[in-house]
LUMPA-651242 format. One record per residue: chain; x, y, z of N, C-alpha, C in turn; residue number from 0. Coordinates in nm, 3 decimals, decimal comma, always signed. Layout:
# LUMPA-651242
+-----+---------+---------+---------+---------+----------+---------+---------+---------+---------+-----+
: mol :  n_east : n_north :    n_up : ca_east : ca_north :   ca_up :  c_east : c_north :    c_up : seq :
+-----+---------+---------+---------+---------+----------+---------+---------+---------+---------+-----+
:   A :       X :       Y :       Z :       X :        Y :       Z :       X :       Y :       Z : NUM :
...
+-----+---------+---------+---------+---------+----------+---------+---------+---------+---------+-----+
# end
This chain:
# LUMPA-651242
+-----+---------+---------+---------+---------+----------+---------+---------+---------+---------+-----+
: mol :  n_east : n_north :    n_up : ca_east : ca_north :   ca_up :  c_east : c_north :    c_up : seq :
+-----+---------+---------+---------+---------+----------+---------+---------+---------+---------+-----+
:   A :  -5,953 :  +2,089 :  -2,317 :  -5,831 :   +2,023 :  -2,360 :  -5,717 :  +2,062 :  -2,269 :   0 :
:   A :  -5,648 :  +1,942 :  -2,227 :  -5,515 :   +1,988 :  -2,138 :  -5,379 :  +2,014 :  -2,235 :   1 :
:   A :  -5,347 :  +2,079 :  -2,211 :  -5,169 :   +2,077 :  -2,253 :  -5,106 :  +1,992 :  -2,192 :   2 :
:   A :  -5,032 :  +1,938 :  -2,323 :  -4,929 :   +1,790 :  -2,304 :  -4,827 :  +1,834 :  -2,193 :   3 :
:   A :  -4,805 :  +1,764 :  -2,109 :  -4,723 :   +1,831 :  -1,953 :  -4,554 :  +1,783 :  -2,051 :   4 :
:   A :  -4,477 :  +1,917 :  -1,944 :  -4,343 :   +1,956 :  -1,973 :  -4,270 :  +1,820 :  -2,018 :   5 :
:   A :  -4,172 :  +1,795 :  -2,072 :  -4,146 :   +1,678 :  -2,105 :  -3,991 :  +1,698 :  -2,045 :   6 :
:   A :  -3,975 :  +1,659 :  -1,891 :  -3,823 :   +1,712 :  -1,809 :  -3,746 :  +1,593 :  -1,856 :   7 :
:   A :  -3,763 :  +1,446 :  -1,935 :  -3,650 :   +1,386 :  -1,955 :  -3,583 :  +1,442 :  -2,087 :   8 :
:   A :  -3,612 :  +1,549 :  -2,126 :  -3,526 :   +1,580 :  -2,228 :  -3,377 :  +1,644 :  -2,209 :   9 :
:   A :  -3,405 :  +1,660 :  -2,099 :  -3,250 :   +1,723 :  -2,010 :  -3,167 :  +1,560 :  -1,997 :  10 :
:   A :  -3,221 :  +1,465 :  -1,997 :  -3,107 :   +1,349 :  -1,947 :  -3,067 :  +1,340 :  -2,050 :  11 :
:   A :  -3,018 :  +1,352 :  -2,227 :  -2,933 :   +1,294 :  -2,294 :  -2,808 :  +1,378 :  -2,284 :  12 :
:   A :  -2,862 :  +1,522 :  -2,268 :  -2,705 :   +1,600 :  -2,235 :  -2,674 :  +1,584 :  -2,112 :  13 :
:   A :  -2,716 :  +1,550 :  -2,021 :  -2,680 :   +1,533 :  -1,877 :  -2,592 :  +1,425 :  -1,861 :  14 :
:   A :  -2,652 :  +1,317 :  -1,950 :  -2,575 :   +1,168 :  -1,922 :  -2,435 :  +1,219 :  -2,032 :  15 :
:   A :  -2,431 :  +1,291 :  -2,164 :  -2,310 :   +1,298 :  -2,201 :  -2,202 :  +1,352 :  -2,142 :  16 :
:   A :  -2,298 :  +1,511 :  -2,066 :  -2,147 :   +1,533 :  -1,932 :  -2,106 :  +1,476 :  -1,877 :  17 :
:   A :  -2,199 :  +1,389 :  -1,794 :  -2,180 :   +1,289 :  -1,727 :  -2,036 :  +1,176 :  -1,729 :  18 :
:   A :  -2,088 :  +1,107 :  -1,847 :  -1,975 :   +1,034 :  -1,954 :  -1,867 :  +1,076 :  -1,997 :  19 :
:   A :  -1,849 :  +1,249 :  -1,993 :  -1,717 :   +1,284 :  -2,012 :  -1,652 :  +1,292 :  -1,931 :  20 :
:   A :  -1,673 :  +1,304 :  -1,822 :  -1,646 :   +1,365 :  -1,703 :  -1,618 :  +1,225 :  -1,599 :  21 :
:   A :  -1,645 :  +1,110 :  -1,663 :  -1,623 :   +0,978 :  -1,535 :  -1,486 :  +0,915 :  -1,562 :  22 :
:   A :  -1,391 :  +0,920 :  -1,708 :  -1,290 :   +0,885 :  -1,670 :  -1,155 :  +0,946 :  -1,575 :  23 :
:   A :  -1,179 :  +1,078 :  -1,572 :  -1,105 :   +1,207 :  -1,463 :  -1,163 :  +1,121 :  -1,365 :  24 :
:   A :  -1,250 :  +1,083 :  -1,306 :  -1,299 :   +1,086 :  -1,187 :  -1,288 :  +0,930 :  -1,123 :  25 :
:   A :  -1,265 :  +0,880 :  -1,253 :  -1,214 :   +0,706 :  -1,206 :  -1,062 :  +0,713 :  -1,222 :  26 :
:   A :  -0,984 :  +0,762 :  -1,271 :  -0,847 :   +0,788 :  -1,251 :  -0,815 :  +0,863 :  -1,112 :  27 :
:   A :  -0,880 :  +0,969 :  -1,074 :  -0,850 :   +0,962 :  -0,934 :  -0,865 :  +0,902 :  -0,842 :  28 :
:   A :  -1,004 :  +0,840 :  -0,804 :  -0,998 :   +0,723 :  -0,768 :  -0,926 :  +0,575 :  -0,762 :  29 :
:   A :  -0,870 :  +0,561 :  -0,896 :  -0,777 :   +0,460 :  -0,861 :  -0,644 :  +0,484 :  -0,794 :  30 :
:   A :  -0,623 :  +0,668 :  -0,794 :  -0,469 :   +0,679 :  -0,747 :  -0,498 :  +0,711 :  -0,590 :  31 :
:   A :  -0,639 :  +0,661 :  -0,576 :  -0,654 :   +0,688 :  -0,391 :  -0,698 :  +0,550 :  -0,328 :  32 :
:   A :  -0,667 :  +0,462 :  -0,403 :  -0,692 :   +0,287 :  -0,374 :  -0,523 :  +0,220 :  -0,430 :  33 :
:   A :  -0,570 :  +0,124 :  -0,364 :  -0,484 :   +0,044 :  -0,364 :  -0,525 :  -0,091 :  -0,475 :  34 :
:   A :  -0,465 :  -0,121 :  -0,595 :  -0,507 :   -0,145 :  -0,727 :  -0,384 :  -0,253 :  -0,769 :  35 :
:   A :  -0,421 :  -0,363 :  -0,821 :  -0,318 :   -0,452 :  -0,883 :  -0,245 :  -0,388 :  -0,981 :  36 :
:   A :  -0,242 :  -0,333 :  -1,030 :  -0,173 :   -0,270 :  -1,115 :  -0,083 :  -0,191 :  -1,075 :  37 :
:   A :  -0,160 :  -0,129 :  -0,946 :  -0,072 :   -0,034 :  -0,864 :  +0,072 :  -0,107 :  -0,774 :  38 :
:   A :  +0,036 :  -0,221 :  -0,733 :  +0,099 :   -0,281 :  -0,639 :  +0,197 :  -0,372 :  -0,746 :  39 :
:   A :  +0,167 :  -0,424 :  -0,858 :  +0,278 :   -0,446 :  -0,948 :  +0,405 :  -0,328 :  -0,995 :  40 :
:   A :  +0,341 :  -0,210 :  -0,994 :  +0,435 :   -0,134 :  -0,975 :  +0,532 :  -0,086 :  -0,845 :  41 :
:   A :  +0,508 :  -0,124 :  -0,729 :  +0,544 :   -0,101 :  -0,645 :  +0,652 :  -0,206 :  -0,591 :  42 :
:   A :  +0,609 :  -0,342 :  -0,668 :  +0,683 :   -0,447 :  -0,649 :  +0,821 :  -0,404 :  -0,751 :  43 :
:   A :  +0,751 :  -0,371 :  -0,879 :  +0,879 :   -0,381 :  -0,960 :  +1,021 :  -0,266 :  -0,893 :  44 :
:   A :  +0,939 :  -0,150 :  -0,855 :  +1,019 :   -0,070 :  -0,765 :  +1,093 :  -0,094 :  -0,659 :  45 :
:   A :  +1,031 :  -0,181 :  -0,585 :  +1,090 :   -0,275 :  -0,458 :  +1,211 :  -0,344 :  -0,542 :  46 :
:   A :  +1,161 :  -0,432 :  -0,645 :  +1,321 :   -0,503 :  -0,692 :  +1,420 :  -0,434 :  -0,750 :  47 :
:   A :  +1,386 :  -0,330 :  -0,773 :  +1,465 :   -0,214 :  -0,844 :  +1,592 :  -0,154 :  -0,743 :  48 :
:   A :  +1,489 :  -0,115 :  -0,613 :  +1,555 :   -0,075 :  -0,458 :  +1,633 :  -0,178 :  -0,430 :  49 :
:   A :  +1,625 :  -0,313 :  -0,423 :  +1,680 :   -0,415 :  -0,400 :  +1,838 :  -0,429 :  -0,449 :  50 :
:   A :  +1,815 :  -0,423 :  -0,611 :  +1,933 :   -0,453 :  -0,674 :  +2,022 :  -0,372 :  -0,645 :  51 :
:   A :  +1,955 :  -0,252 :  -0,629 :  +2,058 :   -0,095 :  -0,632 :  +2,104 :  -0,130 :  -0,502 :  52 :
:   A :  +2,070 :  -0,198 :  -0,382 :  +2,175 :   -0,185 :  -0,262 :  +2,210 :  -0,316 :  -0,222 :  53 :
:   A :  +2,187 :  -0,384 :  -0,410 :  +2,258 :   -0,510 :  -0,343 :  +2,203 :  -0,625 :  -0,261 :  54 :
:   A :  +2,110 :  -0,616 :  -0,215 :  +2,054 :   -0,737 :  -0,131 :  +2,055 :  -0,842 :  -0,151 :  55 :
:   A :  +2,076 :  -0,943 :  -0,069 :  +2,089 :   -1,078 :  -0,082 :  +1,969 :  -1,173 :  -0,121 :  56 :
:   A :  +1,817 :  -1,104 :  -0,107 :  +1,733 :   -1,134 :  -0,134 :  +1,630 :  -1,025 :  -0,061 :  57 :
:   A :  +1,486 :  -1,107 :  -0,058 :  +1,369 :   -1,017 :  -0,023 :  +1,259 :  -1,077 :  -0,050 :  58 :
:   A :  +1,168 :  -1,045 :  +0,025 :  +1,035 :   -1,077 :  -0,002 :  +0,944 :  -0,942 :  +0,045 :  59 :
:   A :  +0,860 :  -0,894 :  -0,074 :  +0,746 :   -0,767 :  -0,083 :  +0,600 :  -0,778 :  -0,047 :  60 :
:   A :  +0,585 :  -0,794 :  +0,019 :  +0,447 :   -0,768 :  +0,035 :  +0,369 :  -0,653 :  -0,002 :  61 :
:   A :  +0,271 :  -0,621 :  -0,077 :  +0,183 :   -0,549 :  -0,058 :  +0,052 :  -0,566 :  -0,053 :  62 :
:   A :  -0,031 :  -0,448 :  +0,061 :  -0,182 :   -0,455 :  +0,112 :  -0,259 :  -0,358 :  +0,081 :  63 :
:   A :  -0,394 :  -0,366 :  +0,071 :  -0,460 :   -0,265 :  +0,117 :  -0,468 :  -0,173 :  +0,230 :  64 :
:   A :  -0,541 :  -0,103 :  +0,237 :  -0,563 :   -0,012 :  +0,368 :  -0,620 :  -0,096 :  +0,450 :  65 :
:   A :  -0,680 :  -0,191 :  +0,454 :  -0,689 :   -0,280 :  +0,550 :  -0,663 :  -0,413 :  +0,583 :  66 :
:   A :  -0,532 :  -0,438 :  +0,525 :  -0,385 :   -0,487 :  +0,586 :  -0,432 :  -0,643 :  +0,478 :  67 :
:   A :  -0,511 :  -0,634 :  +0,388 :  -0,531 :   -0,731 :  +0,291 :  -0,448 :  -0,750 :  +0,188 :  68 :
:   A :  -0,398 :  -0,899 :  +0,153 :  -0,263 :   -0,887 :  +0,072 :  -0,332 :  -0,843 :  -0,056 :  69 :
:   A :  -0,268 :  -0,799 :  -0,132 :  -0,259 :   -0,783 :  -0,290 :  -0,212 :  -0,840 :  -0,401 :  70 :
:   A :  -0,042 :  -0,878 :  -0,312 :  +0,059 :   -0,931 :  -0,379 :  +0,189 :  -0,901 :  -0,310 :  71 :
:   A :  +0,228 :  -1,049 :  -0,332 :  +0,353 :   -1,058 :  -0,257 :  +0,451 :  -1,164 :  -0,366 :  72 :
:   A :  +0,582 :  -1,108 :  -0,351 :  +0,661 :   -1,182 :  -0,418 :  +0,819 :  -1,174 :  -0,322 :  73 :
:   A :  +0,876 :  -1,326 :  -0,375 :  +0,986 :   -1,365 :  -0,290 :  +1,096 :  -1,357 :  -0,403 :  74 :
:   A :  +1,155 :  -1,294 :  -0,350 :  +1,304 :   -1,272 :  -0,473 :  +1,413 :  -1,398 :  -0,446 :  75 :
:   A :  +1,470 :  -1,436 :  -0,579 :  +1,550 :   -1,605 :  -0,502 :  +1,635 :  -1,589 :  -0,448 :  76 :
:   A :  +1,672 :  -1,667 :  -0,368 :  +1,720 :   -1,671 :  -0,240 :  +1,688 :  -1,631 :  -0,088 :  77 :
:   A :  +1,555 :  -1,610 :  -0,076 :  +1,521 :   -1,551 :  +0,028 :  +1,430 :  -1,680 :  +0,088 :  78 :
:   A :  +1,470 :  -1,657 :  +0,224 :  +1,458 :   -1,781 :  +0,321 :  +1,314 :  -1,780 :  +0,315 :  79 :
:   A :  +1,226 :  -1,895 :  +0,323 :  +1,101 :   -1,929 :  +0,298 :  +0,991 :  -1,811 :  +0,432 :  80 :
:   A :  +1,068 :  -1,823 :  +0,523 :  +0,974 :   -1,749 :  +0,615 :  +0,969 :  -1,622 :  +0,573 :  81 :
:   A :  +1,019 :  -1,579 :  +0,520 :  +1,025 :   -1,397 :  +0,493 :  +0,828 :  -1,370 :  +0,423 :  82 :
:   A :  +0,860 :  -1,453 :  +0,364 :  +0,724 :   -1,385 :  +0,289 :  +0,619 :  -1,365 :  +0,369 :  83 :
:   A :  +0,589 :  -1,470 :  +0,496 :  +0,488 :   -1,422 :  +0,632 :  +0,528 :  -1,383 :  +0,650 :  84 :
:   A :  +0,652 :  -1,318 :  +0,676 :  +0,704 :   -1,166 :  +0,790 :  +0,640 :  -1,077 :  +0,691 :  85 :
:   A :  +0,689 :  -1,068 :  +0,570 :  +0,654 :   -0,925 :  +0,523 :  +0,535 :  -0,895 :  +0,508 :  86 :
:   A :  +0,468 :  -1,006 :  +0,497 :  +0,287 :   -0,981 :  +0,492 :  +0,271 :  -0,911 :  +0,609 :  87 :
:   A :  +0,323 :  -0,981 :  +0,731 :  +0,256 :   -0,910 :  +0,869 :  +0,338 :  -0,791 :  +0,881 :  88 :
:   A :  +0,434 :  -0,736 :  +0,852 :  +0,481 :   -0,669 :  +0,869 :  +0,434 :  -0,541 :  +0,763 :  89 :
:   A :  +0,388 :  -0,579 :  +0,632 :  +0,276 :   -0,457 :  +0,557 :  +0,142 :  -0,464 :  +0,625 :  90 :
:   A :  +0,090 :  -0,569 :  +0,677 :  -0,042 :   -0,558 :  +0,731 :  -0,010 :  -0,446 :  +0,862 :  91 :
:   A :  +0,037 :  -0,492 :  +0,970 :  +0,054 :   -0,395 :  +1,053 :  +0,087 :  -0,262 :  +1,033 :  92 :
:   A :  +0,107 :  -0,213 :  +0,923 :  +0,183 :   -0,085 :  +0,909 :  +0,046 :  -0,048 :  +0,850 :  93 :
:   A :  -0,044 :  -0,096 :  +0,737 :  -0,180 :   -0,064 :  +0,698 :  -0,216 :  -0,034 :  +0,821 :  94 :
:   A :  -0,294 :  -0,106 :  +0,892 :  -0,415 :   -0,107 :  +0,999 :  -0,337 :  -0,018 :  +1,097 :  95 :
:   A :  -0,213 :  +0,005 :  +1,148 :  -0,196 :   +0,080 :  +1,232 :  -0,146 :  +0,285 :  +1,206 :  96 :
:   A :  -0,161 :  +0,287 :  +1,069 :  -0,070 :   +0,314 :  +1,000 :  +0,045 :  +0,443 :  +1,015 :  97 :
:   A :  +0,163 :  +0,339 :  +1,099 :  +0,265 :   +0,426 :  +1,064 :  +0,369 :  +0,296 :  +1,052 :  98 :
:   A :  +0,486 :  +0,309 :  +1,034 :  +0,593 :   +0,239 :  +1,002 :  +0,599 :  +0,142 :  +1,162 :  99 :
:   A :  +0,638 :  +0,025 :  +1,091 :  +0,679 :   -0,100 :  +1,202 :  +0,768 :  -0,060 :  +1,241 : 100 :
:   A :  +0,842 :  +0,053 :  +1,179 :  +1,018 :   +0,060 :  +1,251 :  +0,992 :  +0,154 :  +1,383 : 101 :
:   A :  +0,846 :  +0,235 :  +1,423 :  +0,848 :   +0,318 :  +1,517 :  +0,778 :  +0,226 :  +1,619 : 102 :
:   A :  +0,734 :  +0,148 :  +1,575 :  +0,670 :   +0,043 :  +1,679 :  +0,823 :  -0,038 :  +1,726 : 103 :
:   A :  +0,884 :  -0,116 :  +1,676 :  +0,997 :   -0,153 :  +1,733 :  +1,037 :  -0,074 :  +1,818 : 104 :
:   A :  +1,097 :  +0,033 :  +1,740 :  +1,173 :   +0,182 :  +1,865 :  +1,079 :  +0,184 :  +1,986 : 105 :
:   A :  +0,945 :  +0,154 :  +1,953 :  +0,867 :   +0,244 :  +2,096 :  +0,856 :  +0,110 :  +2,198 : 106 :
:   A :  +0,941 :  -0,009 :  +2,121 :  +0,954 :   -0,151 :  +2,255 :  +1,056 :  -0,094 :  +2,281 : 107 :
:   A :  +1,162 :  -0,088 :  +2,225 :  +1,301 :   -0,054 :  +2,232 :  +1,310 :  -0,007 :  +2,367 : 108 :
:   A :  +1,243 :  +0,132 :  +2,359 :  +1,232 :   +0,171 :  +2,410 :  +1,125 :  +0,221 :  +2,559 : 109 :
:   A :  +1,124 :  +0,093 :  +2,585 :  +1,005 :   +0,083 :  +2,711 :  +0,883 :  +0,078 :  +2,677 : 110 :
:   A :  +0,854 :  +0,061 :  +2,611 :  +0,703 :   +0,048 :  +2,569 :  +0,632 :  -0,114 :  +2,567 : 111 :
:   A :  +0,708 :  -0,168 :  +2,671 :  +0,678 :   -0,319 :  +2,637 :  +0,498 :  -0,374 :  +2,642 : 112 :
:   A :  +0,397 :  -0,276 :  +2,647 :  +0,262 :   -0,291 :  +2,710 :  +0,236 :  -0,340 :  +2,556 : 113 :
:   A :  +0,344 :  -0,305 :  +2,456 :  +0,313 :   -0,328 :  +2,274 :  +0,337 :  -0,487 :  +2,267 : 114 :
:   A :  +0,369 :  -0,512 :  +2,320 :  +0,419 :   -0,683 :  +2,306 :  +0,285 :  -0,734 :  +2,315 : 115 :
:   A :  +0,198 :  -0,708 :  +2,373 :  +0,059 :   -0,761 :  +2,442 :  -0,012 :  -0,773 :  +2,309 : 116 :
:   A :  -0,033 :  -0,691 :  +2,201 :  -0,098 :   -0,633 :  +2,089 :  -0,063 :  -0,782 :  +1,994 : 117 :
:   A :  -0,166 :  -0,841 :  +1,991 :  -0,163 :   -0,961 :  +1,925 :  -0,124 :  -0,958 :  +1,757 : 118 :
:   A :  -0,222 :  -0,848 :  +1,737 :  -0,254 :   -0,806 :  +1,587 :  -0,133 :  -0,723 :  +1,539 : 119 :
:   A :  +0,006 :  -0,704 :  +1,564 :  +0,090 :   -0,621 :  +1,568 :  +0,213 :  -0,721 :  +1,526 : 120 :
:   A :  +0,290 :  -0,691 :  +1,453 :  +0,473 :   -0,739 :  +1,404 :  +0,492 :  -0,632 :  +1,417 : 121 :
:   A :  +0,565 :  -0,594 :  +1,535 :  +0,676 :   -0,508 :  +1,542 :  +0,822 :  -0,496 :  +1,490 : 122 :
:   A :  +0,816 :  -0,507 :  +1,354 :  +0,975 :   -0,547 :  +1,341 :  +0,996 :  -0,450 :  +1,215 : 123 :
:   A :  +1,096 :  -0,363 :  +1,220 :  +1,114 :   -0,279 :  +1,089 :  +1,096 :  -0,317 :  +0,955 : 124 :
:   A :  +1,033 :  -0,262 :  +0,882 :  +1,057 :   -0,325 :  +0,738 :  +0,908 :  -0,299 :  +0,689 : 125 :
:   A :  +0,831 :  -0,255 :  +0,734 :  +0,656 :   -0,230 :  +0,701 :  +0,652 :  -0,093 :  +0,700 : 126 :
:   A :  +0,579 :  -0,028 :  +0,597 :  +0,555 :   +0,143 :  +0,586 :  +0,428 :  +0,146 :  +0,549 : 127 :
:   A :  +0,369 :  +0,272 :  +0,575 :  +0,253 :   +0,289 :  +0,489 :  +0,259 :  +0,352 :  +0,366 : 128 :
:   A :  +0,183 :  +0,319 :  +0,246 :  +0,176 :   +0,406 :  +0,120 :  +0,034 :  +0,500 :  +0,178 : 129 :
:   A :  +0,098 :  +0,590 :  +0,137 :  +0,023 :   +0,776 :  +0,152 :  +0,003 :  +0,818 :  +0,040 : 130 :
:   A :  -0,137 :  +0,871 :  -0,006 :  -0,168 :   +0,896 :  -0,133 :  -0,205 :  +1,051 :  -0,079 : 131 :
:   A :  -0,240 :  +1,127 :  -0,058 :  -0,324 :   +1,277 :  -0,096 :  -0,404 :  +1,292 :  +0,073 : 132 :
:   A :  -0,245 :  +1,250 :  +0,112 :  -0,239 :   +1,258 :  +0,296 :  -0,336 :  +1,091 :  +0,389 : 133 :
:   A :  -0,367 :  +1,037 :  +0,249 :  -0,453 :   +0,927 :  +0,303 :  -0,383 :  +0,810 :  +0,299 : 134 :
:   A :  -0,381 :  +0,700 :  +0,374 :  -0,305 :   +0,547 :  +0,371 :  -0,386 :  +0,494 :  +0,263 : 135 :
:   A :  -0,348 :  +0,437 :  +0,177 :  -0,443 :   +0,338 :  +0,093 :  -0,393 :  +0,200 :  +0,112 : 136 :
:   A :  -0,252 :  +0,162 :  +0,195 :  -0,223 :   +0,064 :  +0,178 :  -0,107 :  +0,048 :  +0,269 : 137 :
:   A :  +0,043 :  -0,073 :  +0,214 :  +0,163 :   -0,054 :  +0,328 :  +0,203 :  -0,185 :  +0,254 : 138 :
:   A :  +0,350 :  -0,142 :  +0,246 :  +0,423 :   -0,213 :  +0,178 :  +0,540 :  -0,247 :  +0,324 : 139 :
:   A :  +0,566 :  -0,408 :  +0,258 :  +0,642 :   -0,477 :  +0,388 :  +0,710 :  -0,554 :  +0,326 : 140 :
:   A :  +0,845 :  -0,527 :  +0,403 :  +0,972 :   -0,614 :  +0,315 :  +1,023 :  -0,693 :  +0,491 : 141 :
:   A :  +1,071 :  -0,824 :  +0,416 :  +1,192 :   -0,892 :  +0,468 :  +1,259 :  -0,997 :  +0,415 : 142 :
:   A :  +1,370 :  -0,977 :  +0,509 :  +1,459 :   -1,048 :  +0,410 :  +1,590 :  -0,989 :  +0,345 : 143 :
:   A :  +1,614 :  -0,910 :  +0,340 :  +1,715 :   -0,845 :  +0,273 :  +1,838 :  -0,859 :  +0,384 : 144 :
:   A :  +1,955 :  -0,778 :  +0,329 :  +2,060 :   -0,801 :  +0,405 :  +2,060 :  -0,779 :  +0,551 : 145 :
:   A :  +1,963 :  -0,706 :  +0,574 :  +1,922 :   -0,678 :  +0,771 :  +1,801 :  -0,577 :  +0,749 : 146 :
:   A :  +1,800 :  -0,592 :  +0,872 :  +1,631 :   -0,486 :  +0,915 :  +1,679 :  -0,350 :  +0,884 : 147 :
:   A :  +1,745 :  -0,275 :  +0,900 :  +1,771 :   -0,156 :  +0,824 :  +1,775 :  -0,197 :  +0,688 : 148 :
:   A :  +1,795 :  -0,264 :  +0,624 :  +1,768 :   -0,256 :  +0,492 :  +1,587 :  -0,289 :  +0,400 : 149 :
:   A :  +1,571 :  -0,363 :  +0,479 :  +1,455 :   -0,400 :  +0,454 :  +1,340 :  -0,283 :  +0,499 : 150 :
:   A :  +1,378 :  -0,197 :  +0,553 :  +1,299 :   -0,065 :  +0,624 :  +1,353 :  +0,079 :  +0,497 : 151 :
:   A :  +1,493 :  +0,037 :  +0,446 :  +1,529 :   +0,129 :  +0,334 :  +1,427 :  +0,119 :  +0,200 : 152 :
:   A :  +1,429 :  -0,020 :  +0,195 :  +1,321 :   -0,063 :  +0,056 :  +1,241 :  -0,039 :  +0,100 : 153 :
:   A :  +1,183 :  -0,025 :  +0,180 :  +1,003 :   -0,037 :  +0,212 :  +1,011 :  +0,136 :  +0,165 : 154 :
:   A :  +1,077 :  +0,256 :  +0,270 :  +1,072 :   +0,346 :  +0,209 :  +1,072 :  +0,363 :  +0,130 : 155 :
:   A :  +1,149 :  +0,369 :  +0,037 :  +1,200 :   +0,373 :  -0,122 :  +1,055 :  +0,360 :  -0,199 : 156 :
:   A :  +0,999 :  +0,208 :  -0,119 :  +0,860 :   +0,188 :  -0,241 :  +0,775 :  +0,306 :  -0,219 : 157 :
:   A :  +0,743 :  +0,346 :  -0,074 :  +0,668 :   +0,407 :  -0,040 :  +0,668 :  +0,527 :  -0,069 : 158 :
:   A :  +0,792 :  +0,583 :  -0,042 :  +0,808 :   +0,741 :  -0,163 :  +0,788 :  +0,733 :  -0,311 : 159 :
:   A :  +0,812 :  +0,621 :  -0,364 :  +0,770 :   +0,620 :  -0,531 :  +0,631 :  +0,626 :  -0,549 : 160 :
:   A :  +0,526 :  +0,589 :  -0,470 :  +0,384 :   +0,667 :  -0,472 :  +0,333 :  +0,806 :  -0,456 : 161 :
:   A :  +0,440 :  +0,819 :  -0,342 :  +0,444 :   +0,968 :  -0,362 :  +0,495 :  +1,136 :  -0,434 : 162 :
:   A :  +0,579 :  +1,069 :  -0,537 :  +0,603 :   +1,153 :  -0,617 :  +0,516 :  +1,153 :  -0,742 : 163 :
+-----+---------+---------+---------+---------+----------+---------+---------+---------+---------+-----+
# end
């Protein structure tokens, strides 16, 4: 007569309950290291928030993923119909490249004209990246507002409200 062999799935019902306790911690961090509709509705509402507080004449928000894919974009009224493609390209470029459009401008500004060539590139202030836990998940891009320094103020603004 053999002995009935070890019976090792008896370890999976407590395994799967740790398991199960332990996956909403671990999907909450995960969502705060992606770039998430929910997330980017907040970032918008923040953007109009930045807006009002300095007054702007209008705006249009873009926000992307980390790889310069829209999410959501909204045009505040009065803002001239083209803004909303600027700010797309102008958050896309700041995703995929990721640092701020405003250092790409400076670095034409400033002699760097070999950047003009860069097809995939809007060089024009107003695009940042969102930084989560030292990582880009995304890049928020404004235009439209009362001038390119302003539209580079909001973009910051959104972009530090992820980071606190």
């Amino acid at each position: 007569m053999s002995r009935s062999p070890k019976r090792p799935w008896r370890l999976f019902p407590p395994l799967f309950f740790l398991l199960a306790a332990l996956a909403p911690a671990a999907f909450a961090e995960n969502e705060a290291r992606e770039m998430t509709l929910a997330l980017a509705k907040q970032l918008i509402a923040s953007a109009e928030a930045e807006a009002a507080r300095l007054h702007a004449p209008g705006g249009a928000i873009a926000i992307v993923d980390d790889g310069g894919h829209l999410v959501m974009l909204e045009r505040l009224d009065g803002t001239f119909p083209a803004a909303s493609a600027v700010s797309t390209e102008k958050a896309r470029t700041a995703a995929v490249f990721r640092v701020s459009t405003e250092n790409l401008e400076n670095a034409i500004k400033s002699g760097r004209n070999a950047l003009l060539g860069v097809a995939v590139m809007t060089p024009l202030q107003g695009g940042v990246p969102i930084v989560v836990g030292g990582r880009a998940i995304g890049a928020v891009g404004v235009s439209g507002a009362a001038s390119a320094a302003q539209d580079t103020e909001i973009a910051k603004a959104v972009a530090a409200s992820v980071a606190q």
